[in-house]
N, CA, C and O of each residue as an XYZ file, in Angstrom:
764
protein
N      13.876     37.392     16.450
C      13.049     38.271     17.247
C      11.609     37.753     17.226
O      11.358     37.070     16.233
N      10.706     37.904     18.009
C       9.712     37.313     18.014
C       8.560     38.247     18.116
O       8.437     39.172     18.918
N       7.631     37.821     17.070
C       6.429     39.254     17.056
C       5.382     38.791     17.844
O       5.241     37.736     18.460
N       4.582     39.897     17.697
C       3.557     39.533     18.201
C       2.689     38.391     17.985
O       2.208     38.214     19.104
N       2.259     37.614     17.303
C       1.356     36.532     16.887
C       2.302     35.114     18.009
O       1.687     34.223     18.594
N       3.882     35.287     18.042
C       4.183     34.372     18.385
C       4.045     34.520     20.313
O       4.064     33.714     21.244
N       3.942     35.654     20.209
C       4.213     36.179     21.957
C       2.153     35.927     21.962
O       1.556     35.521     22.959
N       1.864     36.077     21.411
C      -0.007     35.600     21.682
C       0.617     34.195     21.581
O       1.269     33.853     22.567
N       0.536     33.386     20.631
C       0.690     32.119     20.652
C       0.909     31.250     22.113
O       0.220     30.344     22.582
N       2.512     32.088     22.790
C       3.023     31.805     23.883
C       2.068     32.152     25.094
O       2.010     31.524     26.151
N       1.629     32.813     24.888
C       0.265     33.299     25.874
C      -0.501     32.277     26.105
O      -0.602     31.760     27.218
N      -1.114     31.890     25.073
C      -2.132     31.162     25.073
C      -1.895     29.847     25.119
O      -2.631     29.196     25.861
N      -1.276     29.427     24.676
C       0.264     27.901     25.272
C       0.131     27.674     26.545
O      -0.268     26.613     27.026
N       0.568     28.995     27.364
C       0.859     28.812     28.657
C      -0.945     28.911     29.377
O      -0.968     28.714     30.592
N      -1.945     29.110     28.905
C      -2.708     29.525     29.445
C      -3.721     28.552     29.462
O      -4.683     28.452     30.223
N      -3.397     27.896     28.581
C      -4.156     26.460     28.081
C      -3.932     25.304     28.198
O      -4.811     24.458     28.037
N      -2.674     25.013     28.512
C      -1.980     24.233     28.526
C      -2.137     22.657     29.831
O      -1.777     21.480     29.836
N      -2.844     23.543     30.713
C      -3.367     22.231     31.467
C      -4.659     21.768     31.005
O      -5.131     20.632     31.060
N      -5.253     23.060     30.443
C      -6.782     22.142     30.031
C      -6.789     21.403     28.571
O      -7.673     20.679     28.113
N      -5.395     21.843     27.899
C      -5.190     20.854     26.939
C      -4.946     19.550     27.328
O      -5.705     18.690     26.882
N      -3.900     19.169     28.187
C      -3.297     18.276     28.868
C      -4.847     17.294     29.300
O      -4.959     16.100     29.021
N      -5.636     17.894     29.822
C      -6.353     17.026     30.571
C      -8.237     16.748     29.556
O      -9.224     16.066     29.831
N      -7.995     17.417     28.731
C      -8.596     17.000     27.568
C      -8.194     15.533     26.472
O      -8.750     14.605     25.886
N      -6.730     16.176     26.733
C      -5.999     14.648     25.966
C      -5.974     13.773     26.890
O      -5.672     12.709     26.350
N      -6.181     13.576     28.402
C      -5.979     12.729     29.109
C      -6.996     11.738     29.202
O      -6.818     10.522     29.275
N      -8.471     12.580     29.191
C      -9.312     12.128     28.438
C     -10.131     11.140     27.557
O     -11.225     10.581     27.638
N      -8.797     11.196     26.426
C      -9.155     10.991     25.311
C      -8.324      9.413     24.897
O      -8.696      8.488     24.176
N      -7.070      9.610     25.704
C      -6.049      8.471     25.274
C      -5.533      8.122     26.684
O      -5.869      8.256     27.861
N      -4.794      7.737     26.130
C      -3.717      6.824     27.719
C      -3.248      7.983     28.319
O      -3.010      8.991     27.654
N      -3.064      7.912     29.769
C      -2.554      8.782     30.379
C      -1.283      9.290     29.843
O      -0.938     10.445     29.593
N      -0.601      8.059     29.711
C       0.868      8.070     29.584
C       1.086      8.889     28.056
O       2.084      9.582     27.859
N       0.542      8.794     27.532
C       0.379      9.743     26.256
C       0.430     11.027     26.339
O       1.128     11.857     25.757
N      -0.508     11.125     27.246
C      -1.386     12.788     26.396
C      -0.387     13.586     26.681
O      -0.638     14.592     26.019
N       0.671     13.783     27.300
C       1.893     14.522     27.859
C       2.705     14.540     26.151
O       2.678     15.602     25.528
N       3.325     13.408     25.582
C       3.358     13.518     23.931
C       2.953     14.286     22.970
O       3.549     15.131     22.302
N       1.377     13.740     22.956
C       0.069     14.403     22.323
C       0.258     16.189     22.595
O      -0.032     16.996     21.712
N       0.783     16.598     23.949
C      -0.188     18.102     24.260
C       1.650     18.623     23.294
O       1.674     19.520     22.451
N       2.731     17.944     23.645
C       3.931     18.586     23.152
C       3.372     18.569     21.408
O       3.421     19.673     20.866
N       2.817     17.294     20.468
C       2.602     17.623     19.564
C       1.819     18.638     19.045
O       2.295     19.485     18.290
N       0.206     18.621     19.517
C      -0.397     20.102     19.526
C       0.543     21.428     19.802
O       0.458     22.238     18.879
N       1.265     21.753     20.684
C       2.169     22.625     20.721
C       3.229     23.293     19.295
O       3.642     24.405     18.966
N       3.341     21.812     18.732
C       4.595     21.890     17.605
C       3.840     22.111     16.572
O       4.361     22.852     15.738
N       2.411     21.592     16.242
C       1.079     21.903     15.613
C       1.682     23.496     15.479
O       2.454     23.932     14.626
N       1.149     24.094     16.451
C       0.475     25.103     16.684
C       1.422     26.276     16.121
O       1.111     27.212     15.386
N       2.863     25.898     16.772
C       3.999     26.686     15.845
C       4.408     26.676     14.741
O       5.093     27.660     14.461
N       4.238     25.765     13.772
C       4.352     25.465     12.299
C       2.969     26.491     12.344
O       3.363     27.642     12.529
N       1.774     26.438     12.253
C       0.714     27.569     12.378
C       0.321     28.382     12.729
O      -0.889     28.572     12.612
N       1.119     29.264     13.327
C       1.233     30.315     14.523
C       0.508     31.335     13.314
O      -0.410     32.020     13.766
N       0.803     31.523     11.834
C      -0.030     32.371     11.049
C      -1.188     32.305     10.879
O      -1.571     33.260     10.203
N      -1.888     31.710     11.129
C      -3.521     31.187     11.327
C      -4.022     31.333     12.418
O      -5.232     31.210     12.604
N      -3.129     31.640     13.387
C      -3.727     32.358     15.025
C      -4.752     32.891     14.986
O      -4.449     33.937     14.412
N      -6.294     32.965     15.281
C      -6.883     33.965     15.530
C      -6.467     34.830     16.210
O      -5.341     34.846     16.708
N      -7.425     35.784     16.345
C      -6.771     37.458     16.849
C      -7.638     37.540     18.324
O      -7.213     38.232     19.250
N      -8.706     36.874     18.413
C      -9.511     36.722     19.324
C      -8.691     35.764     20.437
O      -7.855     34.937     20.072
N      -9.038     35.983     21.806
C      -8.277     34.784     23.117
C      -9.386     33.665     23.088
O      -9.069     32.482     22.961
N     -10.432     33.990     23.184
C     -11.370     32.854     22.894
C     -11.005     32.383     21.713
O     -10.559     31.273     22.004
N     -10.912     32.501     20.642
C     -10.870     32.088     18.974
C      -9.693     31.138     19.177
O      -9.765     29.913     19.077
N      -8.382     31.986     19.535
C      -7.663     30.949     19.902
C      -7.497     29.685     20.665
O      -6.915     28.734     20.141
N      -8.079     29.602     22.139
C      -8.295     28.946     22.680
C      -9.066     27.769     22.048
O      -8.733     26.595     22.213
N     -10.078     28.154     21.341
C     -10.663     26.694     20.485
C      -9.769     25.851     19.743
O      -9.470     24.659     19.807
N      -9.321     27.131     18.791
C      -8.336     26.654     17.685
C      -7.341     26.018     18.054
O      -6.806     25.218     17.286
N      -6.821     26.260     19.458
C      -5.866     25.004     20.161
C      -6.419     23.883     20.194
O      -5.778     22.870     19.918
N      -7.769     23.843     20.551
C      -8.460     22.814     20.943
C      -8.814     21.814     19.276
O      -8.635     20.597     19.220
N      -9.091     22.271     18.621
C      -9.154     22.185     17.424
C      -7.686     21.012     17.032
O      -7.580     19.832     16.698
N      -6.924     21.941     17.258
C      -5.317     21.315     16.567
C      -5.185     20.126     17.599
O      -4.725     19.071     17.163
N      -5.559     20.205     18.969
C      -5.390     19.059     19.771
C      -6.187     18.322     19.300
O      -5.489     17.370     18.949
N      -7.806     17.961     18.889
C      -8.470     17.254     18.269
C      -7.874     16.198     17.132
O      -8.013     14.988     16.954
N      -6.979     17.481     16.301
C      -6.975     16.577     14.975
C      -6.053     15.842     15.270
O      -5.888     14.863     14.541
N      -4.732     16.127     16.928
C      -3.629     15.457     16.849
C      -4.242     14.002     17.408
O      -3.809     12.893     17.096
N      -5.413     14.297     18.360
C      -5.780     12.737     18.818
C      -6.210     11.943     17.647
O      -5.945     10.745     17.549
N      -6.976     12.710     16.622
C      -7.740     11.590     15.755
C      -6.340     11.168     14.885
O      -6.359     10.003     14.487
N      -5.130     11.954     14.537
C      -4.368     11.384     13.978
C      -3.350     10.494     14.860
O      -2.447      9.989     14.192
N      -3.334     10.195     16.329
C      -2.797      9.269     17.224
C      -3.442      8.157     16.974
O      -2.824      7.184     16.544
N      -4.933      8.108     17.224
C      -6.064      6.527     17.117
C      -5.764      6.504     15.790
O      -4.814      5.728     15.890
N      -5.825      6.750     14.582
C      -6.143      6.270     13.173
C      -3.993      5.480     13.433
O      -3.867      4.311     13.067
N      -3.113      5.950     13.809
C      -1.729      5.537     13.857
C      -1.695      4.529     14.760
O      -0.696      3.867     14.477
N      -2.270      4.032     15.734
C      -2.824      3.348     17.026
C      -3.266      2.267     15.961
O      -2.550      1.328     15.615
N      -4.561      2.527     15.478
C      -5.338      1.252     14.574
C      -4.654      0.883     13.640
O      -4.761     -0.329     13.457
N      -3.708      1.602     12.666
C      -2.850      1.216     11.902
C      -1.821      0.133     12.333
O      -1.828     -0.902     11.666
N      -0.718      0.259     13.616
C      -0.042     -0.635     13.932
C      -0.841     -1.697     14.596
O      -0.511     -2.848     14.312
N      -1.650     -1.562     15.276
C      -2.054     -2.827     15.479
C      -2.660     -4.087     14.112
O      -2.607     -5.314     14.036
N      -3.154     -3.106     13.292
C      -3.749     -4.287     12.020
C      -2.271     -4.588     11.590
O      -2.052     -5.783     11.792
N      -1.200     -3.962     11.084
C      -0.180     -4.242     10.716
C       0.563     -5.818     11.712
O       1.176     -6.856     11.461
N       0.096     -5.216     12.683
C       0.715     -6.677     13.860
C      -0.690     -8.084     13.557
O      -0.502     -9.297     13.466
N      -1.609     -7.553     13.497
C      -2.662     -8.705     13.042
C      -2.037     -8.952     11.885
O      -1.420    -10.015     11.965
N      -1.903     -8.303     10.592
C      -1.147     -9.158      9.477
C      -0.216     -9.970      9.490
O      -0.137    -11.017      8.847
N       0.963     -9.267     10.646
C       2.114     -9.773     10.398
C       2.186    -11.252     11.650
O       3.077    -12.099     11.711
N       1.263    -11.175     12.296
C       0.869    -12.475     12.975
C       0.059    -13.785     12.121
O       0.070    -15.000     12.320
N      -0.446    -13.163     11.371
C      -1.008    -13.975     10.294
C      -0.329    -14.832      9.182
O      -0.547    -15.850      8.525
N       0.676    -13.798      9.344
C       1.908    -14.632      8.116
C       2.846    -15.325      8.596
O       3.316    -16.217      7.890
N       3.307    -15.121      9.776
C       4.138    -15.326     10.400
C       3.452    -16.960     10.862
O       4.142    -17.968     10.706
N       2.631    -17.006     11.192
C       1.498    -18.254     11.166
C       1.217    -19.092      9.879
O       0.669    -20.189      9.777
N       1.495    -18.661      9.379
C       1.325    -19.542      7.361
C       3.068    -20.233      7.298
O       3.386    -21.308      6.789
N       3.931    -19.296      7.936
C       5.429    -19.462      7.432
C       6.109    -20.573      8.660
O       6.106    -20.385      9.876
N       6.605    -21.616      8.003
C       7.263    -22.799      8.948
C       8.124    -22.387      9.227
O       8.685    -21.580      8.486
N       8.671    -22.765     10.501
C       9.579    -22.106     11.651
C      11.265    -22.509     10.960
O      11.657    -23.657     10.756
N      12.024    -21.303     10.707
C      13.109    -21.727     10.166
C      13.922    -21.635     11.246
O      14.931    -22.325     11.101
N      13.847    -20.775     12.756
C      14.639    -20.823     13.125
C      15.125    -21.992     14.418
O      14.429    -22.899     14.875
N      16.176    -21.713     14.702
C      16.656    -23.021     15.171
C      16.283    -22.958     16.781
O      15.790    -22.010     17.392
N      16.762    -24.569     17.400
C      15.721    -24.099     18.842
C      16.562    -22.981     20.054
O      17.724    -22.774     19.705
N      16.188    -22.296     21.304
C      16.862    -21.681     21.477
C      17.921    -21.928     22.436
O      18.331    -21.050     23.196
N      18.424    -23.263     22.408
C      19.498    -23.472     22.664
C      20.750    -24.153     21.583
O      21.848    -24.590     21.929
N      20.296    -24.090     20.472
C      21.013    -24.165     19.459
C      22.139    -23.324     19.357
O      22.008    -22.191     19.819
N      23.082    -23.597     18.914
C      24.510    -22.597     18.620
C      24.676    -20.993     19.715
O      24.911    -19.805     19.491
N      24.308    -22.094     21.288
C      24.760    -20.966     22.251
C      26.109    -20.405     22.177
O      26.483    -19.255     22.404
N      26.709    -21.350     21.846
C      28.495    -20.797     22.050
C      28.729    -19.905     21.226
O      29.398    -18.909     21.499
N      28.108    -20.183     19.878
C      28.450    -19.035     18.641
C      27.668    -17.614     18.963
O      28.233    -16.530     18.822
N      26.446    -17.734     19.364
C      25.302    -16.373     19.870
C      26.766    -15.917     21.483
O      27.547    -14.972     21.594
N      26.591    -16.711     22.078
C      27.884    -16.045     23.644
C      29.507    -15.522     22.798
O      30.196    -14.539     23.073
N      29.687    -16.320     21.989
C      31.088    -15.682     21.144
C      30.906    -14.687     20.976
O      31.651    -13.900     21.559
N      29.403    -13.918     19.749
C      29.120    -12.857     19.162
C      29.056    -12.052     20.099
O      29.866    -11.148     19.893
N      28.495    -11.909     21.049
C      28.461    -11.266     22.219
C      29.061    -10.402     23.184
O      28.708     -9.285     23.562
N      30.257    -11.282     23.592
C      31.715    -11.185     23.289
C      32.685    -10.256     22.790
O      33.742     -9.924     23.325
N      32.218     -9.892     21.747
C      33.045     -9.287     20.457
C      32.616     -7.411     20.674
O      31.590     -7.018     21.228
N      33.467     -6.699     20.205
C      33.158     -5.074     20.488
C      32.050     -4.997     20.100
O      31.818     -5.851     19.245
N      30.883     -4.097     20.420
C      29.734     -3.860     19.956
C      29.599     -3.719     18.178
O      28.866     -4.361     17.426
N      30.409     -2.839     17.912
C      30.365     -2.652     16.361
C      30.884     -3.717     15.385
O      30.592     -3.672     14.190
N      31.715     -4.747     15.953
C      32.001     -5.935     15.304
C      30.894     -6.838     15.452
O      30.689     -7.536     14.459
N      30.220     -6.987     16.313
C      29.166     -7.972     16.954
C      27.987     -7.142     15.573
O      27.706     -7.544     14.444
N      27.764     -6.498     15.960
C      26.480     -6.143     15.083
C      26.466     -6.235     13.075
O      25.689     -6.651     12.215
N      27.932     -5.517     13.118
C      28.586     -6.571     11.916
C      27.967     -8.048     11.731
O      26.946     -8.436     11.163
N      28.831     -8.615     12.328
C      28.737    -10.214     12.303
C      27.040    -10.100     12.007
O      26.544    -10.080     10.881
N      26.341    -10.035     13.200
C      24.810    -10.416     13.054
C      24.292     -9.606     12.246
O      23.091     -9.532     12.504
N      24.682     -8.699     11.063
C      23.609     -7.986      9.853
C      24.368     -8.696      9.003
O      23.904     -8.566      7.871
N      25.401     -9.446      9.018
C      25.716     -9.974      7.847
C      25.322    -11.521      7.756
O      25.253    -12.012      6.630
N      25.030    -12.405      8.998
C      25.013    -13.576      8.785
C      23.634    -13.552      9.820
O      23.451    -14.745     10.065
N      22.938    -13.027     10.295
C      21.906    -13.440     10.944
C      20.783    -12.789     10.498
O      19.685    -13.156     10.917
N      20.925    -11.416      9.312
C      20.144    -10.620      8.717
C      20.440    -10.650      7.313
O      19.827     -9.783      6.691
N      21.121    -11.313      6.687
C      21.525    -11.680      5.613
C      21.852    -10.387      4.488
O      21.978    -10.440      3.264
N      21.939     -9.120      5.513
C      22.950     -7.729      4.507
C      24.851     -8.564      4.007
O      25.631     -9.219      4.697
N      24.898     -8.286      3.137
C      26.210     -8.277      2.531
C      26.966     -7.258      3.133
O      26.449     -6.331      3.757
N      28.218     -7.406      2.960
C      29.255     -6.167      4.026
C      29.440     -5.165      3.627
O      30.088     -4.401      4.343
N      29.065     -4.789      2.582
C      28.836     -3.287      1.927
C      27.250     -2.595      2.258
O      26.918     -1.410      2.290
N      26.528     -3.707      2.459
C      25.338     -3.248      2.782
C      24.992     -2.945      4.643
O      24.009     -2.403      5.148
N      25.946     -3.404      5.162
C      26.228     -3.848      6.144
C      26.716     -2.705      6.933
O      26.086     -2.245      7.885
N      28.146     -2.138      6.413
C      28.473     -0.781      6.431
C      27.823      0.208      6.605
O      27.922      1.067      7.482
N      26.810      0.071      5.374
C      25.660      1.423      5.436
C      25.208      1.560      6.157
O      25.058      2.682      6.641
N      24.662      0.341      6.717
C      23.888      0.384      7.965
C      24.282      1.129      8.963
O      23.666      2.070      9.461
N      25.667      0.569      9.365
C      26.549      0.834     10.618
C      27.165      2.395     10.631
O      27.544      3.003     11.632
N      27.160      2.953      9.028
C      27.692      4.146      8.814
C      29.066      3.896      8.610
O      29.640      4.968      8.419
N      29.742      3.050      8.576
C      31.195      3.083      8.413
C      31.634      2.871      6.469
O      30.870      2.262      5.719
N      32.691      3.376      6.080
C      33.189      3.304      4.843
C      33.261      1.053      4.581
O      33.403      0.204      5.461
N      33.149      0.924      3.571
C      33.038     -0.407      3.249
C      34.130     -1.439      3.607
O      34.079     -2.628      3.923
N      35.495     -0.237      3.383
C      36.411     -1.149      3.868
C      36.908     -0.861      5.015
O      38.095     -1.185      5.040
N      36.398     -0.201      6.402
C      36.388     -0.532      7.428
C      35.668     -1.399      7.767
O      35.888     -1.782      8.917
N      34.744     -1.977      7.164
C      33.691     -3.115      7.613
C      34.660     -4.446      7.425
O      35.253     -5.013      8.342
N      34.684     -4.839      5.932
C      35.383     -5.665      5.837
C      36.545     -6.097      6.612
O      36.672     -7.267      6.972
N      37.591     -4.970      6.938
C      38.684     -5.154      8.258
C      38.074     -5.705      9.287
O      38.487     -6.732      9.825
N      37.017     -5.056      9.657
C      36.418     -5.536     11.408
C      35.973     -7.103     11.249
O      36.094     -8.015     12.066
N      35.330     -7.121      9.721
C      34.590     -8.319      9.588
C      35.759     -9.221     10.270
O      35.814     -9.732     11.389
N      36.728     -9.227      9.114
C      37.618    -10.334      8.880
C      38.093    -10.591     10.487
O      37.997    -11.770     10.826
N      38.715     -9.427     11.783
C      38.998     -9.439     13.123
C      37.751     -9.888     13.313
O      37.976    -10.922     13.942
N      36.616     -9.815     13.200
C      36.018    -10.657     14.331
C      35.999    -11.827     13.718
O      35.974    -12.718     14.567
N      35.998    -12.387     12.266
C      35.949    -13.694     12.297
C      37.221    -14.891     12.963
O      37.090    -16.058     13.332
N      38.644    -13.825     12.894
C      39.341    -14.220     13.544
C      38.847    -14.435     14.772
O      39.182    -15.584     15.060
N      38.060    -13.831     15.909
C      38.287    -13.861     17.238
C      37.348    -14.755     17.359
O      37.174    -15.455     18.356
N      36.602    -14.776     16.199
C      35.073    -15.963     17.012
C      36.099    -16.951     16.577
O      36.631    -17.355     17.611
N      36.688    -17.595     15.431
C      37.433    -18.782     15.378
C      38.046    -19.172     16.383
O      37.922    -20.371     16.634
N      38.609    -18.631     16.985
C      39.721    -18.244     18.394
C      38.493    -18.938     19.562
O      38.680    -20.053     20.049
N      37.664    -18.376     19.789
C      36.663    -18.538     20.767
C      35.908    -19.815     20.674
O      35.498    -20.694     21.432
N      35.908    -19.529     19.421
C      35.029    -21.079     18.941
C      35.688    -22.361     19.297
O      35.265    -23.307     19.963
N      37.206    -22.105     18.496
C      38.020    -23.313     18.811
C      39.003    -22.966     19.287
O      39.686    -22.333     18.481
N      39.523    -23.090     20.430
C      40.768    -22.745     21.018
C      42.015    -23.229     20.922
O      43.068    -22.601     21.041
N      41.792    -24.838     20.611
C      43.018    -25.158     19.648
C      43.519    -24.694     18.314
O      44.610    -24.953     17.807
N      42.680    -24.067     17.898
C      43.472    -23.929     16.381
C      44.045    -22.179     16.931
O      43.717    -21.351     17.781
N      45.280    -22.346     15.606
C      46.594    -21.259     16.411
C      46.128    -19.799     15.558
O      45.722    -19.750     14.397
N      46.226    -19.216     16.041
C      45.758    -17.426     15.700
C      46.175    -17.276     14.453
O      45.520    -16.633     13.632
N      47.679    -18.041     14.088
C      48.407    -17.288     12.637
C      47.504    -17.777     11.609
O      47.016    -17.199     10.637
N      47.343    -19.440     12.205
C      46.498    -19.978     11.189
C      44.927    -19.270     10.707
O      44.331    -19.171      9.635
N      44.647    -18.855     12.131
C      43.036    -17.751     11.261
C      43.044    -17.005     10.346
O      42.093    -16.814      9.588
N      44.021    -16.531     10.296
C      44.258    -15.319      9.521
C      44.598    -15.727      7.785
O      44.637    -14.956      6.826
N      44.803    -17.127      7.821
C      45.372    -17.522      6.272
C      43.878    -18.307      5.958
O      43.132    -17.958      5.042
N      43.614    -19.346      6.827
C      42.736    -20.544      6.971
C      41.629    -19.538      6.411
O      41.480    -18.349      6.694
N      40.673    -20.581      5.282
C      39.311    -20.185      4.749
C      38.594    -21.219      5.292
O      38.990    -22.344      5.596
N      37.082    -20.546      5.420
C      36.029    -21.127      6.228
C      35.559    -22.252      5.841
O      35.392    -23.275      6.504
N      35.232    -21.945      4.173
C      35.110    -23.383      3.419
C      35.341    -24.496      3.907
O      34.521    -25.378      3.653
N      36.736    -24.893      4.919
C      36.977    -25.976      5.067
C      36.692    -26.434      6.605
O      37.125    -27.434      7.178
N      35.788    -25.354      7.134
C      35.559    -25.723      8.353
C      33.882    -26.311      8.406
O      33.122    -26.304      9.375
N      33.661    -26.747      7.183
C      31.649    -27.213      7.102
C      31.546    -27.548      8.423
O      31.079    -26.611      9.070
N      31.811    -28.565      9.113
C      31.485    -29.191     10.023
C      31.488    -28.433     11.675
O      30.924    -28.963     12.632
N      32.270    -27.055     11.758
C      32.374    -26.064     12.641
C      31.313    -25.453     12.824
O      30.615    -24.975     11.930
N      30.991    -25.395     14.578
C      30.133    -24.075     14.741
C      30.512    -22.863     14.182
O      29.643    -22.293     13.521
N      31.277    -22.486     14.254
C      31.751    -21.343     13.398
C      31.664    -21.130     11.848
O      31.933    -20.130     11.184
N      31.194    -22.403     11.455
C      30.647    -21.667      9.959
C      29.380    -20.858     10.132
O      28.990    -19.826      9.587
N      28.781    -21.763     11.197
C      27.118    -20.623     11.280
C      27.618    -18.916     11.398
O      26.912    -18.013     10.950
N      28.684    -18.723     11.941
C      28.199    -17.315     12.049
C      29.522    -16.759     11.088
O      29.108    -15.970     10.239
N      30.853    -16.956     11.023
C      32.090    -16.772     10.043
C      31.986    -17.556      8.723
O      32.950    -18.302      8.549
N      30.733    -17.584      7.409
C      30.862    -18.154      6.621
C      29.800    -17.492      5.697
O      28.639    -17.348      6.081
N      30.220    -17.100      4.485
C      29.449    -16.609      3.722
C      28.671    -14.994      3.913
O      28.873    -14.139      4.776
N      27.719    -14.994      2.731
C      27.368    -13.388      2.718
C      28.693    -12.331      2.717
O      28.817    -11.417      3.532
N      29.396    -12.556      1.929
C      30.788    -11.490      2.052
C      30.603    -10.229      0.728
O      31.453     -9.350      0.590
């Protein structure tokens, strides 16, 4: 049921609500302040007990809660961007491990290929270097449904990879002995 403080609240929501909007528009990117005025809003209901009793009083105090939501948007704004200046910085110190991007197309088009939830398997276990229990978690599935899918898709990329070699044999055949296969890059290790 809803009392009074929340039926003022709603009042004054609706009553304010474009000159909030265009205060935040203001203030930040257009494309924002539509975000911004829903956060002031969600502000405002977690605090609906701090309402003034006054329509003016309130009306500030919206204005108020919209304030602190912009200064806490720019201070989150300046935060990711220094975070991207750092991580451009390191990323700049660190020699390029990865390979060029036409390297092991067939194995990246195999993975591809493969059901979504096997594919993403494959690449947290061998392109993100999670183990298949860790791998699972990720995905939400029990550990040894992972491992099953693992093992089917390593069958199917083998299959894809090399089309001569015979299906029964995937299923016995260990990777170990395929060093020299594209398919060790992505069916080999991290288990």
């Amino acid at each position: 049921m809803i009392g009074s403080r929340e039926r003022s609240l709603r009042a004054a929501l609706e009553n304010s609500a474009v000159d909030l909007l265009s205060y935040l528009r203001r203030r930040t990117d257009a494309d924002e302040a539509p975000d911004l005025l829903g956060e002031t809003f969600v502000v405002a209901w977690r605090r609906v007990d701090d309402l003034p009793d006054d329509a003016e009083g309130t009306r500030m105090w919206l204005f108020g809660i919209a304030r602190v939501v912009v200064l806490n948007h720019a201070r989150g704004v300046r935060r990711r961007w220094a975070l991207a200046d750092r991580l451009r910085g390191h990323a700049a110190l660190m020699p390029a491990t990865a390979p060029p991007a036409d390297e092991h197309t067939a194995v990246r088009d195999a993975v591809a290929r493969l059901e979504p939830d096997m594919a993403e398997l494959v690449r947290l276990v061998h392109w993100d270097g999670f183990t298949i229990a860790d791998a699972a978690r990720v995905i939400g599935v029990p550990a040894s449904t992972a491992r099953s899918r693992y093992q089917r898709a390593k069958e199917l990329l083998r299959s894809a990879l090399d089309p001569t070699q015979d299906p029964d044999a995937c299923r016995t055949s260990s990777l170990a002995g395929q060093s020299g296969s594209s398919v060790a890059v992505v069916a080999g290790g991290n288990q």
